[in-house]
KOLNUDREN-440883 format. One record per residue: x, y, z of N, C-alpha, C in turn; residue in one letter. Coordinates in nm, 4 decimals, decimal comma, always signed. Each point is the difference from the previous one (the first is absolute). Last residue first. Layout:
N
{pt {X; Y; Z}; {X; Y; Z}; {X; Y; Z}; "a"};
...
END
This chain:
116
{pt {+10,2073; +7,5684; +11,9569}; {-0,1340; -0,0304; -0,0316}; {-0,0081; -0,0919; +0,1386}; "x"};
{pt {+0,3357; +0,2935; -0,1703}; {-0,0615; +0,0514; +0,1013}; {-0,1401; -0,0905; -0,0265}; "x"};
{pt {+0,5378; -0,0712; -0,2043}; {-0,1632; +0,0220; -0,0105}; {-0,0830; +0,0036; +0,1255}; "x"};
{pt {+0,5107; +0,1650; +0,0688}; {-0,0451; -0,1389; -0,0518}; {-0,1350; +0,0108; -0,0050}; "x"};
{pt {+0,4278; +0,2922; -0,2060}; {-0,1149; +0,0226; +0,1261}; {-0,0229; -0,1522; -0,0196}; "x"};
{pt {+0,3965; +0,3528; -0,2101}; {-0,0870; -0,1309; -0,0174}; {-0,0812; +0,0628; +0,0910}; "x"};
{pt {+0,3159; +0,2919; -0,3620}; {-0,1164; -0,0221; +0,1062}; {-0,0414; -0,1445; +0,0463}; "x"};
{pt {+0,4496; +0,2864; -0,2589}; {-0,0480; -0,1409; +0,0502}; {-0,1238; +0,0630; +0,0732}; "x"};
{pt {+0,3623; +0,1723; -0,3771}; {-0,0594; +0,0396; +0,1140}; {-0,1523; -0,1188; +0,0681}; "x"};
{pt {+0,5235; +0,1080; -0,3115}; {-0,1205; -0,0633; +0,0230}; {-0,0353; +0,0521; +0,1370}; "x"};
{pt {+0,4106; +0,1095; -0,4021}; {-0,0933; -0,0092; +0,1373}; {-0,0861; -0,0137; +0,0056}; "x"};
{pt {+0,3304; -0,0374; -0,3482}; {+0,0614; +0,1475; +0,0870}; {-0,0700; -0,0420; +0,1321}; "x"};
{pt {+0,0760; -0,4145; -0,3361}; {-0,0869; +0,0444; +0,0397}; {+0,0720; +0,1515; +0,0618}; "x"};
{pt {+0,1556; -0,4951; -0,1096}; {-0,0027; +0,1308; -0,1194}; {-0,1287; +0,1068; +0,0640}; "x"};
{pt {+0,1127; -0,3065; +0,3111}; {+0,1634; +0,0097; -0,0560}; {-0,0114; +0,1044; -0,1221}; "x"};
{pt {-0,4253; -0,2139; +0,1749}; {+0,0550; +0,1157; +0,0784}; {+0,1546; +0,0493; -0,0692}; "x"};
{pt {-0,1953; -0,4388; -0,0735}; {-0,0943; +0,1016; -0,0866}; {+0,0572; +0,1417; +0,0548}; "x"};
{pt {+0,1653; -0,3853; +0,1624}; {+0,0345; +0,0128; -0,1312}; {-0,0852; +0,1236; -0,0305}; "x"};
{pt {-0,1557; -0,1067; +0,4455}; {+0,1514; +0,0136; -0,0161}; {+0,0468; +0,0536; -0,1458}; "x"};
{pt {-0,4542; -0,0795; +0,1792}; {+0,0702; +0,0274; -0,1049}; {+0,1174; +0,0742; -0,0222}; "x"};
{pt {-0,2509; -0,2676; +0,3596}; {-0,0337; -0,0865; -0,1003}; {+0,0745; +0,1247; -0,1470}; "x"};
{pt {+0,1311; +0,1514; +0,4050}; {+0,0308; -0,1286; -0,0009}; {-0,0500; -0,1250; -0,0634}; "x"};
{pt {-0,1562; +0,4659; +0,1181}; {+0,1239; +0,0476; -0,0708}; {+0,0539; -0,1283; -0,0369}; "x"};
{pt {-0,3958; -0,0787; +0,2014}; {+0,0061; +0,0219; -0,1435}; {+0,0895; +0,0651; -0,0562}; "x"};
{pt {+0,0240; -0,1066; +0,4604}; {-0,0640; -0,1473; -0,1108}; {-0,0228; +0,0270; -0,1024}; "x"};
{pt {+0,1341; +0,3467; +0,2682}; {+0,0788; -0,0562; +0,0321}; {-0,0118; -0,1509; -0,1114}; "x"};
{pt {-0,3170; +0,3077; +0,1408}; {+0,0548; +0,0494; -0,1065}; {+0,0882; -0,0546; -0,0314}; "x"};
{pt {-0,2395; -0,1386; +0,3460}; {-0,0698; -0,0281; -0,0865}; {+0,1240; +0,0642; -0,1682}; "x"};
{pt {+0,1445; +0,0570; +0,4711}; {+0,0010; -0,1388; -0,0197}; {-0,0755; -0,0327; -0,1309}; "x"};
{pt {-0,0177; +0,4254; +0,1317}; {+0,1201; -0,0035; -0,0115}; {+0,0196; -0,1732; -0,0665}; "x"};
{pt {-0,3968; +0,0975; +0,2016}; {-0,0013; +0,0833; -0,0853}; {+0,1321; -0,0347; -0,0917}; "x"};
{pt {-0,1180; -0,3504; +0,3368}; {-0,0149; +0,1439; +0,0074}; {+0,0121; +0,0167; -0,1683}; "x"};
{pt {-0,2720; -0,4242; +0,1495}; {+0,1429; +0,0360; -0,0187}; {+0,0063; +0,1777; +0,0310}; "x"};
{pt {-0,3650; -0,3222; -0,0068}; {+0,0898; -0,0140; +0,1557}; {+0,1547; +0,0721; -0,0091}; "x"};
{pt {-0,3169; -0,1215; -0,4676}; {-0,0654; +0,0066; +0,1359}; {+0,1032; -0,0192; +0,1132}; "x"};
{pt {+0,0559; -0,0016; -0,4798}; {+0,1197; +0,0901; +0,0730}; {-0,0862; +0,0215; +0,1010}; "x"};
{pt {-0,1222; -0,3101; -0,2967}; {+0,0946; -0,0529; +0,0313}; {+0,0798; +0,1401; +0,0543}; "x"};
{pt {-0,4270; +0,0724; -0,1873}; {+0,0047; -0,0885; +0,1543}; {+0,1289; -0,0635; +0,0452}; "x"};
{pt {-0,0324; +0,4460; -0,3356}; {-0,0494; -0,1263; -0,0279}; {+0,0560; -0,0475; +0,1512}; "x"};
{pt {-0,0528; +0,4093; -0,3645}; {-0,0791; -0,0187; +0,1611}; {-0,0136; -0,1743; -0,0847}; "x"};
{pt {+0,3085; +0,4713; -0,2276}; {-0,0485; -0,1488; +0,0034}; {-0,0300; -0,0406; +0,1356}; "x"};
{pt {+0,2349; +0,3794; -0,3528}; {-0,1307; -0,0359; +0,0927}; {-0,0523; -0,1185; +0,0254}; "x"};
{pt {+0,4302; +0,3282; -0,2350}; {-0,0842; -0,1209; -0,0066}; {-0,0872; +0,0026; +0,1702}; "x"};
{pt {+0,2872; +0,2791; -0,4222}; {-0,0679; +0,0439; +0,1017}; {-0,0844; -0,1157; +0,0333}; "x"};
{pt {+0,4700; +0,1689; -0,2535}; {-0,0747; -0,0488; -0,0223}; {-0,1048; +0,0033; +0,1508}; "x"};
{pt {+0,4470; +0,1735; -0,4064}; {-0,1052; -0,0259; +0,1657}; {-0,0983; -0,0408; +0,0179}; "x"};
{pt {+0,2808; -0,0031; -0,4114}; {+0,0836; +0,0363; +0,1247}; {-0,0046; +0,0137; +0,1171}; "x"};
{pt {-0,2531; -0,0969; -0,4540}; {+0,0697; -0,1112; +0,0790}; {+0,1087; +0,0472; +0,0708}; "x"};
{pt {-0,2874; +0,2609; -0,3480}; {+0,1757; -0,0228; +0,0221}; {+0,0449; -0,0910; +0,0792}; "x"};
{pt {-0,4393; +0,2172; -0,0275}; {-0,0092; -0,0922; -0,0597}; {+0,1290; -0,0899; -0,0446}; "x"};
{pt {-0,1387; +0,3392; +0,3425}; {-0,0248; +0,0544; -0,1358}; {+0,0269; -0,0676; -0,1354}; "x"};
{pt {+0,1172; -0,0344; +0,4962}; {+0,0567; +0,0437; -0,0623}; {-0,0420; +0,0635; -0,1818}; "x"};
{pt {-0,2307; -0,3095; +0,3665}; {-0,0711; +0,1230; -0,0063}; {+0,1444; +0,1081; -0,0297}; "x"};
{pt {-0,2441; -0,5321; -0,0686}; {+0,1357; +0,0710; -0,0539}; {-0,0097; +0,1740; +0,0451}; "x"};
{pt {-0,3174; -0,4288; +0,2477}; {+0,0093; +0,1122; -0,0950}; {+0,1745; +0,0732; +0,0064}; "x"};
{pt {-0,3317; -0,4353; +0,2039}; {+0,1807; +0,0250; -0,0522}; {-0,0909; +0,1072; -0,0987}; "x"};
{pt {-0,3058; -0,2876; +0,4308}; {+0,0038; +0,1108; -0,1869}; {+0,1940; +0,0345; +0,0013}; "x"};
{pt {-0,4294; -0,3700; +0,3066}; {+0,1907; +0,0261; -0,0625}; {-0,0237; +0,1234; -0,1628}; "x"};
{pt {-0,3188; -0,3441; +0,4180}; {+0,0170; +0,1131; -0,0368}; {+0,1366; +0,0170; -0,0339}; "x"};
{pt {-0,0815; -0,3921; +0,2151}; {-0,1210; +0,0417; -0,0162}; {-0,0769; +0,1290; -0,0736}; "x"};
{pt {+0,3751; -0,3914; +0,0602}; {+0,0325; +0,1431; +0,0186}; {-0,1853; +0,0270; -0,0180}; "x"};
{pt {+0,2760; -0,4172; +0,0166}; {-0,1181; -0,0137; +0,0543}; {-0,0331; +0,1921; +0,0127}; "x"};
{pt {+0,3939; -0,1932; -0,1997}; {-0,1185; -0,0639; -0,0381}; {-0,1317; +0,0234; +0,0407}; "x"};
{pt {+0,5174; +0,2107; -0,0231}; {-0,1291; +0,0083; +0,1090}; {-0,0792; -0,0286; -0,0994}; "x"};
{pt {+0,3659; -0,0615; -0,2378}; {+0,0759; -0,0352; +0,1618}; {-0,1358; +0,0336; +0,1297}; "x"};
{pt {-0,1182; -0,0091; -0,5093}; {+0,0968; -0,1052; +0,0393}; {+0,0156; -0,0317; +0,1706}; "x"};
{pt {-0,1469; +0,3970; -0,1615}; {-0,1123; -0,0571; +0,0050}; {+0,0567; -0,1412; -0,0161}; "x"};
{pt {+0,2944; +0,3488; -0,0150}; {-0,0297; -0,0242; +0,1134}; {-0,1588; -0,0949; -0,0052}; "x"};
{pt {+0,2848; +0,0635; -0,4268}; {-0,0046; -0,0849; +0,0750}; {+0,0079; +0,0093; +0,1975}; "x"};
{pt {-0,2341; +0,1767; -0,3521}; {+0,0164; -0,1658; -0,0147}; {+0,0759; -0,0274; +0,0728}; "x"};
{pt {-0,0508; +0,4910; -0,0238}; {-0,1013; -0,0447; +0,0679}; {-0,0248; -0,2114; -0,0049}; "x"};
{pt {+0,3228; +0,2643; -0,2033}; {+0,0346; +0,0309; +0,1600}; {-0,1344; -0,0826; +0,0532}; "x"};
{pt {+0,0948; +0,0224; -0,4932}; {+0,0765; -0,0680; +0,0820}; {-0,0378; -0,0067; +0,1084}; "x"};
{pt {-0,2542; +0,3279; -0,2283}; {-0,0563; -0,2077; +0,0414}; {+0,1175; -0,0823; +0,0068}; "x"};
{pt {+0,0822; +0,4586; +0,0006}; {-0,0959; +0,0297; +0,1192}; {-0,0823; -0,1728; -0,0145}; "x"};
{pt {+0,3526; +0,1018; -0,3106}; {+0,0209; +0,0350; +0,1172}; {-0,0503; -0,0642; +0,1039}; "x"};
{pt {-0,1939; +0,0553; -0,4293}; {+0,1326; -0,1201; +0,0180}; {+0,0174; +0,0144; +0,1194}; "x"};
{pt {-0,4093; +0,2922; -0,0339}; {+0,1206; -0,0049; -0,0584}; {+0,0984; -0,1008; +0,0014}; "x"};
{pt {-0,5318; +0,0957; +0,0346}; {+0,0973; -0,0080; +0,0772}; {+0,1319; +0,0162; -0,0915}; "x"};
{pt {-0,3898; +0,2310; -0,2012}; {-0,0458; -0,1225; +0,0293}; {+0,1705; -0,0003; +0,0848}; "x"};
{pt {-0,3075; +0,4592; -0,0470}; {+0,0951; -0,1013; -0,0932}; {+0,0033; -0,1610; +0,0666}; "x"};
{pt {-0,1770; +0,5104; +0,1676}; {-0,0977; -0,0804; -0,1428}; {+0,1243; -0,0872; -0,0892}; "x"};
{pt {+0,2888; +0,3090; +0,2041}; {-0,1497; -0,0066; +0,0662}; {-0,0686; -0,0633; -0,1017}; "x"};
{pt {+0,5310; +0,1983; +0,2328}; {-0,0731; -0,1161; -0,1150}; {-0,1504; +0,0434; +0,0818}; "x"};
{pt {+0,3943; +0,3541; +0,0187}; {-0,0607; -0,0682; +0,0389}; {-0,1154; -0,0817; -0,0482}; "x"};
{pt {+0,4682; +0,3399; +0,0249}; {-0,0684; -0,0558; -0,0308}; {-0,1279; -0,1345; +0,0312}; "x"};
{pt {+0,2219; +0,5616; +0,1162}; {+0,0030; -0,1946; +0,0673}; {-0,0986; -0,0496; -0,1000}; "x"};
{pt {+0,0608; +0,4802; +0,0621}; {+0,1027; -0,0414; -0,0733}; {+0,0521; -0,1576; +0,0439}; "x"};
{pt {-0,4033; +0,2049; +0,0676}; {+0,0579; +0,0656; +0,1030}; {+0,1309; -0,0722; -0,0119}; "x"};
{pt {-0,3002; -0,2349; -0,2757}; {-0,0613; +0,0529; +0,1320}; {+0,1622; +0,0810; +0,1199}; "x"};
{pt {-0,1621; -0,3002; -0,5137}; {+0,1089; +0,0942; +0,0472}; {-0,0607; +0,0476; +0,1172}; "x"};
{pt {-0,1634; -0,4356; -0,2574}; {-0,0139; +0,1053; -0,0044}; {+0,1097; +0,0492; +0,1139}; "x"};
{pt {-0,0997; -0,4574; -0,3280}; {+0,0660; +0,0882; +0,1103}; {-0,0554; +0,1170; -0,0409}; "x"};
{pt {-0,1120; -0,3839; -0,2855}; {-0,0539; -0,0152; +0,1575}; {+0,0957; +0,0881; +0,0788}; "x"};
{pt {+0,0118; +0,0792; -0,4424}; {-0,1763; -0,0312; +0,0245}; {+0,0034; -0,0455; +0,1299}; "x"};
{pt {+0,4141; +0,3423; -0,0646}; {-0,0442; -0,1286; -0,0913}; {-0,1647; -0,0577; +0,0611}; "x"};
{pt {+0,4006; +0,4757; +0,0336}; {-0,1547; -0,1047; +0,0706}; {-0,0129; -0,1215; -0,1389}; "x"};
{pt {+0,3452; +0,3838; -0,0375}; {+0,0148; -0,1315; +0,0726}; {-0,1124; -0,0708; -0,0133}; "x"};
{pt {-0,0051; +0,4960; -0,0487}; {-0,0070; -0,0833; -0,1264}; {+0,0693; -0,1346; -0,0149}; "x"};
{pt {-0,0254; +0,2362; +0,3982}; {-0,1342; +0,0265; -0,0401}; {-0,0287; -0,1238; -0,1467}; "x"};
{pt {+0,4439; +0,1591; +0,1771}; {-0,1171; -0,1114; +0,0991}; {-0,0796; -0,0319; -0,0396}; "x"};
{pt {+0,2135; +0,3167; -0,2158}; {+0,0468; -0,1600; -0,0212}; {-0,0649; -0,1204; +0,1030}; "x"};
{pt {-0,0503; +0,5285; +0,0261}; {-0,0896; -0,0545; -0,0790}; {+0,0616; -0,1535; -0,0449}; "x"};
{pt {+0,1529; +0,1892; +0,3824}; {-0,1494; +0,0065; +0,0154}; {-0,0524; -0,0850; -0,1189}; "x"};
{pt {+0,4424; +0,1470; -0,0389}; {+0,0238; -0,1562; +0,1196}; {-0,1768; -0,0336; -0,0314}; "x"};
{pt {+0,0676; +0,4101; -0,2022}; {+0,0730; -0,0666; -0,0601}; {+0,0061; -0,1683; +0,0810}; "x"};
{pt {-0,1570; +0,3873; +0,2599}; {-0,0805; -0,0050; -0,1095}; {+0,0620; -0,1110; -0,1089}; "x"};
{pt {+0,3253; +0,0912; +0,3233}; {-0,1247; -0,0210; +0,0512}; {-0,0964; -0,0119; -0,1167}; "x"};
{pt {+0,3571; +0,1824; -0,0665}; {+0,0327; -0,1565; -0,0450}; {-0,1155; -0,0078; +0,0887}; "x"};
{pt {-0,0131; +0,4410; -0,0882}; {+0,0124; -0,1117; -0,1441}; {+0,0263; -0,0940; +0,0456}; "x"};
{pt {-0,0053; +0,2700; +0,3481}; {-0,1420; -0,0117; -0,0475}; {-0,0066; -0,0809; -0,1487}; "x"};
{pt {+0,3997; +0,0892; +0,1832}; {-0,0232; -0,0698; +0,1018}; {-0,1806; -0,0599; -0,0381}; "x"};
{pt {+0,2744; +0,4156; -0,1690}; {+0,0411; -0,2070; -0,0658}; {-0,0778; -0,0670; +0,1127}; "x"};
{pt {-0,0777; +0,4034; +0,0791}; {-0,0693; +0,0157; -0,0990}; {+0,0987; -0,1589; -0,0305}; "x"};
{pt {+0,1655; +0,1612; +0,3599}; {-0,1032; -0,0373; -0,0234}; {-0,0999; -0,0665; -0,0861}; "x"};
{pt {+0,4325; +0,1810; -0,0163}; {-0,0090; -0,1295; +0,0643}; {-0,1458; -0,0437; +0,0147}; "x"};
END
């Protein structure tokens, strides 16, 4: 049992390995983008909360499923979530991407409002 166990390991290891393409690399059997340009995805999401917060002052959409559009990781500091809670802020952008969410496993939301 063992000794199979060390063939599909080494075997999983080396298909990983021999996966990588110019912008992914393998990290602890996770793939992961680097040195690439956004993805469909990640400039849907980001048009259209830059639609629904105009006045955003800061906004990154990163695909952090590994380029599969299944999750995603957004950040965004803008004045139209001055007075609001936390909950209330996430609340406006689960709600500018209603549609966008339906194909999605999960998102993970940061706001804030600019500290200037």
């Amino acid at each position: 049992m063992l000794a199979c166990k060390r063939i599909l390991t080494r075997a999983v290891t080396s298909a990983l390995r021999g996966h990588r393409s110019s912008n992914e690399v393998v990290v602890s059997g996770r793939v992961r983008r680097w040195l690439c340009t956004q993805t469909d995805g990640e400039a849907r999401i980001a048009t259209v909360l830059k639609e629904k917060f105009p006045l955003a002052a800061s906004l990154k959409v990163v695909d952090i499923s590994g380029g599969c559009g299944a999750m995603y990781e957004i950040h965004i500091e803008s004045n139209e979530f001055k007075g609001k809670r936390t909950v209330q802020q996430h609340k406006l952008v689960n709600q500018a991407l209603k549609e966008e969410i339906q194909g999605m496993h999960g998102l993970r939301i940061f706001t804030d409002v600019p500290k200037h």
